[in-house]
N, C-alpha and C positions, 0 to 999 in steps of 0.2 A: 426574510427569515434566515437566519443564520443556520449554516451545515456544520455541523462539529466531524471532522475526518482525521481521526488517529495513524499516526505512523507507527508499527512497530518493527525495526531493524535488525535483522540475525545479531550475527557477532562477527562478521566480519571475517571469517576463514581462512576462505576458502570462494571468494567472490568471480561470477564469470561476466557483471556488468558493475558498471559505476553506481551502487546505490545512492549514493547525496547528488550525484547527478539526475539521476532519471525523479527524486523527490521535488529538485528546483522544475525541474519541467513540469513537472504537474500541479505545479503550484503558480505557479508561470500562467498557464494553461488556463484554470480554474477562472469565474469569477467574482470578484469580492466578499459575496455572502458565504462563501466555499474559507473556511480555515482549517487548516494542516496543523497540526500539536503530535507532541513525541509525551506529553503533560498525560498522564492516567490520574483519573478523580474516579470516585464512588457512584457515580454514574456514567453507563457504555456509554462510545463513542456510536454515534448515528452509522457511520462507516468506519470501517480498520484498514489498512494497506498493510499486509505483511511482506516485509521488504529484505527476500533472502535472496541473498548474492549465489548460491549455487543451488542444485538443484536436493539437497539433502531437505530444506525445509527443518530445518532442528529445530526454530522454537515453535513451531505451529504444535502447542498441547492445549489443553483444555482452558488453565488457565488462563491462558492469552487470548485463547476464542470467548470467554466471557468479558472480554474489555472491549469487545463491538454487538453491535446486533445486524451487523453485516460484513463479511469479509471480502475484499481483493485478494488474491494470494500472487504474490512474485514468486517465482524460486528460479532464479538465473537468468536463461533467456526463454521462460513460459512466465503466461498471464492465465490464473486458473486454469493450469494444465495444457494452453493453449502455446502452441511456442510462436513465438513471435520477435522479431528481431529488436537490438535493442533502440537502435532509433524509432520503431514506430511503438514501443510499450507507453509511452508518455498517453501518449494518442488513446491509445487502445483501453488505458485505465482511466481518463476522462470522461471518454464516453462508458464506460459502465460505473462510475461515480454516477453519470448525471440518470442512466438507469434505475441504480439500488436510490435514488435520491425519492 
């Protein structure tokens, strides 16, 4: 059974981690029935990763919480409010991928 797992990326600011880095690691990580898409279609993604380089979180709004039925949130160096460095965020968003799965 295939995972549909959407990315969605700030804008790029004001970043305090390498976003397209820490995305190849979890992708990396993942496997194979696990796909990453930045693609938004007419039906939510199974999982969302919101991938904001600092801690302001600026697109986390409504709109963008209806393009999953489950969220990750990044915002710098926290994982769901949880601060975590940035070498083990890769890690730390796998295992709750395989969690909300």
């Amino acid at each position: 059974m295939q995972v549909g797992i959407g990315i969605k990326y700030c804008g790029g600011c004001n970043p305090l981690i390498d976003r397209a880095k820490l995305v190849c690691e979890i992708e990396k990580a993942l496997p194979p029935e696990y796909s990453l898409t930045t693609e938004s279609s007419s039906n939510p993604w199974d999982i969302g990763i919101l991938v904001c380089g600092c801690l302001t979180a600026c697109v986390e709004k409504p709109e963008i919480r209806n393009m999953a039925r489950q969220w990750i949130f990044v915002a710098g160096n926290s994982v769901d409010l949880e601060n975590i460095t940035e070498e083990k965020m890769a890690g730390v968003i796998v295992k709750k991928i395989f969690v909300l799965k």
